[in-house]
C-alpha positions in Angstrom: 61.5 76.5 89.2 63.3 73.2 90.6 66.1 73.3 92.3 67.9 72.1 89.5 67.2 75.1 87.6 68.4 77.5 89.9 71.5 75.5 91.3 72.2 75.9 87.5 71.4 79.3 87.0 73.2 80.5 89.9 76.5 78.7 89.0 76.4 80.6 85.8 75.9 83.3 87.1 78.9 82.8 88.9 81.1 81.7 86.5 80.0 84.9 84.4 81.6 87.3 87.3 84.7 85.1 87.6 85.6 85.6 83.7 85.4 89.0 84.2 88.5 90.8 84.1 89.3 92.4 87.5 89.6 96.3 86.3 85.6 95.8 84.6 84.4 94.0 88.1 86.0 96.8 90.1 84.8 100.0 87.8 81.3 98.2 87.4 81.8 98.0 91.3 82.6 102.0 91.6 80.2 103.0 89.3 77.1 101.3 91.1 78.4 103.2 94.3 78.5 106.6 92.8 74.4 106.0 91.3 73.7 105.3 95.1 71.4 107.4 97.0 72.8 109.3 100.2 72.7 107.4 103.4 70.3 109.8 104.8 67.8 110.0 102.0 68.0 105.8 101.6 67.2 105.5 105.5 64.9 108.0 106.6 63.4 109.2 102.9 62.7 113.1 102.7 62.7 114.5 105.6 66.2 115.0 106.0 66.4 116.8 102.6 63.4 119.2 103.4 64.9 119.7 106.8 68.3 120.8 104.7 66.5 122.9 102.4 64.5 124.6 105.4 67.9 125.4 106.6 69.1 126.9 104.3 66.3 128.8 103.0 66.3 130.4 106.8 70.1 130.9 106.7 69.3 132.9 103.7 67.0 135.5 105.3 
């Protein structure tokens, strides 16, 4: 891919987003931070969920 090509592709790109209307770039926005996983899980994987559900399990007994 030449330069060309992506200078291109990246300037519509670009001009896609801007036509956008603002309300459809902002729900687009707040729907792509709701499917995001938990800081927690995304940093450190499992381990703090197990470590939760250890808790828990020994706050039950």
């Amino acid at each position: 891919m030449s330069f060309q090509d992506l200078l291109k592709f990246a300037t519509q790109e670009a001009v896609k987003k801007i036509d956008q209307p603002k309300s459809e770039r902002t729900e687009k926005r707040e729907q792509k931070k709701k499917e995001r996983e938990p800081l927690s899980h995304w940093a450190f994987g499992m381990a703090p969920f197990a470590l939760s559900v250890l808790k828990r399990q020994l706050k039950r007994k």
